[in-house]
N, C-alpha and C positions, 0 to 999 in steps of 0.2 A: 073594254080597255083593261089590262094585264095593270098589277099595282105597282111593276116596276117593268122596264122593257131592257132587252139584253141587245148589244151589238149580234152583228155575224160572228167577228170574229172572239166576243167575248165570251156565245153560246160554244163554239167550237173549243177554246181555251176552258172552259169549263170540264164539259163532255171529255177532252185529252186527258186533265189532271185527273178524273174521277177515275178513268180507265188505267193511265199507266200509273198514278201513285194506291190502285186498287185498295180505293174507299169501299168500305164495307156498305151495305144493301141499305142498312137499318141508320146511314147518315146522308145530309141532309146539305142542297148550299143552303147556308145561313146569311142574310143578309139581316144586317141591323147598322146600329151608331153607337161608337163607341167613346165617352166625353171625359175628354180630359179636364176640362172645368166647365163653366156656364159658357164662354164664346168657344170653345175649341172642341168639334164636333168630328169625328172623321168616320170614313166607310168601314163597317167592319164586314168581312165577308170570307166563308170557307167553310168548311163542310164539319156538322157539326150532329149530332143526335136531337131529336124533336121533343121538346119538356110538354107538359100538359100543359101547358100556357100557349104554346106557340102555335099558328094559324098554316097548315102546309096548303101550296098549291102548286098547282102542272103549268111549266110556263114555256111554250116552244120548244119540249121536249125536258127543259130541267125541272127537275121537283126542289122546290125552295119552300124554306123555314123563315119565318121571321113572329117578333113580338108582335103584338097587333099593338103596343101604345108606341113604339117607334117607328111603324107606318106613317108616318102625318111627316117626317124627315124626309123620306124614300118615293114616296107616294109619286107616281107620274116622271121621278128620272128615270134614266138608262146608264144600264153598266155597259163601258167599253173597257177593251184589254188592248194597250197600247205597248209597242216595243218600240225604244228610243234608247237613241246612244247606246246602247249594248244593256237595259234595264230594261224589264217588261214588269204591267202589273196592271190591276183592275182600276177605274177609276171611276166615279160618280158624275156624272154630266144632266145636264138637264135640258127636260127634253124641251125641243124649240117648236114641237109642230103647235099648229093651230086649227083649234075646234071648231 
């Protein structure tokens, strides 16, 4: 099991931005949590350079970054990239299957 799981079309909307906003080789998608205080948590994610802290892996083609101590936030959702009302954007969902 992958530590996070990507839509179709959130892996395609990835893979699009990487190519035409031509992300350099040596960055990375970044998924982490970004807190605004102790209850307000939200998805941070976007293409970012890999610090000696951070844990890389291959995940159905994208190479993702993240902290290994905000893994336990992330851990078993799925990012989908949804276009509504004329906004599009990544979102955090969690995953419903069963073991």
């Amino acid at each position: 099991m992958n530590i996070i799981e990507f839509t179709s079309s959130a892996r395609e909307a990835i893979l699009n931005y990487k190519e035409t906003l031509q992300i350099p080789v040596d960055h990375f998608l970044r998924v982490g949590i970004k807190q605004k205080n102790s209850q307000d948590k939200g998805l941070l994610i976007g293409f970012d350079t890999k610090a000696d802290t951070d844990r890389l892996i291959e995940n159905d083609g994208v190479d993702l970054i993240y902290h290994p101590g905000q893994a336990l936030f992330f851990a078993g959702m799925i990012i989908d990239y949804r276009e509504r009302d004329g906004k599009n954007g990544f979102v955090l969902v969690e995953n419903k299957k069963t073991t």
